[in-house]
Every structure is written in structure tokens, then in C-alpha cells.
C-alpha positions as CSV (number, residue, x, y, z in Angstrom):
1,X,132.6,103.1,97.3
2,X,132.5,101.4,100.5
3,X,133.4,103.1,103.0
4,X,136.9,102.3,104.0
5,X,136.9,102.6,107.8
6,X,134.4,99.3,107.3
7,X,136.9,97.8,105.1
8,X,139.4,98.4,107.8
9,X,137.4,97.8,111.0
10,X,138.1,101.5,112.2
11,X,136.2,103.6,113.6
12,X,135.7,107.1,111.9
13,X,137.9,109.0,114.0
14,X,141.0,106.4,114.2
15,X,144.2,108.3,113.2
16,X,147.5,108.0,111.3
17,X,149.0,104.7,113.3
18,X,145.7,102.9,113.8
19,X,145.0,103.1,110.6
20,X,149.0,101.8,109.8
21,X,148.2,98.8,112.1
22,X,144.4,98.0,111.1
23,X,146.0,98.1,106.7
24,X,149.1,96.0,108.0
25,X,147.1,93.2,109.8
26,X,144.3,92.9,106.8
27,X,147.4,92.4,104.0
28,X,149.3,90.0,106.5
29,X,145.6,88.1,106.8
30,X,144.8,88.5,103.1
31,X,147.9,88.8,100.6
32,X,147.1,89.0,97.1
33,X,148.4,85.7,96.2
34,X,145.0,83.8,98.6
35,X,142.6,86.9,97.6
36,X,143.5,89.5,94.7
37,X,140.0,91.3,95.2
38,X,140.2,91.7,98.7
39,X,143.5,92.6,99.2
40,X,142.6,95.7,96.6
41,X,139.8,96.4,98.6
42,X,142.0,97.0,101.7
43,X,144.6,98.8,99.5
44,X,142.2,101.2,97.9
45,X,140.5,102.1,101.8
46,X,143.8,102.4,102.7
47,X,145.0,104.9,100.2
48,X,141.9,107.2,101.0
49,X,142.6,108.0,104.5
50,X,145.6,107.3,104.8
51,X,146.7,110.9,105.7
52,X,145.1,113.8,106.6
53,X,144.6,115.3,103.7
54,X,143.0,112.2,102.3
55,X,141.1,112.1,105.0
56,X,139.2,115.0,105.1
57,X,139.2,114.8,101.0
58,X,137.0,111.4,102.1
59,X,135.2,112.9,104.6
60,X,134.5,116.0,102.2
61,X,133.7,114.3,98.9
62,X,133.1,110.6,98.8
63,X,129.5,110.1,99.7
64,X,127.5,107.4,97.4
65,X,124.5,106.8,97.9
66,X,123.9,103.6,100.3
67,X,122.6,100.7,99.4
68,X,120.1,98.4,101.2
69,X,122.6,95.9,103.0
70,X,124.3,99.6,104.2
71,X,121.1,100.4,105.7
72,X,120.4,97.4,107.3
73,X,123.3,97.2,108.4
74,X,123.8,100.6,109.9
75,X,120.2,99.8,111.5
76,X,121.5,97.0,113.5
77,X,120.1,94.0,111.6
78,X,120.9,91.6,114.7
79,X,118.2,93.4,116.7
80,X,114.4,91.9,116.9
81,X,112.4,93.6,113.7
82,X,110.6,97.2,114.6
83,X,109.3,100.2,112.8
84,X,112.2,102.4,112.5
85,X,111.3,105.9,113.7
86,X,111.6,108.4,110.6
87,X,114.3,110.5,111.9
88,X,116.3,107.5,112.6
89,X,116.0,106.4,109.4
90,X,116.9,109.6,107.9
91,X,120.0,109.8,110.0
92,X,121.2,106.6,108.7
93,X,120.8,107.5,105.4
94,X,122.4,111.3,105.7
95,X,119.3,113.4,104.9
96,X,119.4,116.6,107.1
């Protein structure tokens, strides 16, 4: 799953109205009648952290595996090319 903060444009630690306000203003720019895929995309992210509870289930139990765009992405792909120190690159990918 992506993860939903992304979907959102949250940043990990945004709470109960932030999150309100950031699934509110993604449905009012994307209803399902212009985009069905996206709008489910926002509703699923949505649903799993929208409370607490489904937060921390999140935070606890939904880790995929990432995939290359994630990584490239989480490296900062805008920056000029460089060799990506090993612990950096372990950090970005969650390995302790």
C-alpha cells in the first residue's frame, strides 16, 4: 500500500483535524465522478489513519516493501546524482 500520509500530503505526525482538512480538500479537488481511482485512493488513506487507533494499527502493521520510485523518491531525486552513503540508504529503506 502507499503510504497514505503521501496520498494526503501530511506529514507523519499530522493529527485528527489535519488529517479531516487534508481528506476534505483531495475529494472536493477529485470527486469520483472526474477520477473514480483516485478518489479511492484518498478514501482508503483516509480510512487508515483516520483515528488513533488506526493510526498506530498503520504505524504498527502496514509496512510493504518499497519500490524503486519510493526510493528515489525518498532519496530526493531532484538533487544532482551521488553515491548514496550505505547507511542512508538503509535508512530509507527501514533496515536497522
Amino acid at each position: 500500500m502507499t503510504d497514505p500520509y503521501r496520498i494526503l500530503g501530511l506529514a507523519p505526525g499530522a493529527g485528527d483535524a489535519a488529517i479531516r482538512a487534508a481528506y476534505l480538500a483531495a475529494t472536493r479537488a477529485c470527486p469520483p465522478e472526474r477520477d473514480r481511482v483516485r478518489f479511492e485512493q484518498v478514501r482508503g488513506a483516509y480510512e487508515a489513519i483516520s483515528g488513533e487507533a488506526e493510526r498506530l494499527s498503520h504505524a504498527l502493521f502496514s509496512h510493504t516493501a518499497p519500490t524503486p520510485a519510493d526510493v528515489l523518491g525518498a532519496l530526493d531525486a531532484g538533487s544532482a546524482p551521488q553515491i548514496v552513503p550505505p547507511a542512508r540508504l538503509r535508512a530509507v529503506l527501514g533496515a536497522a
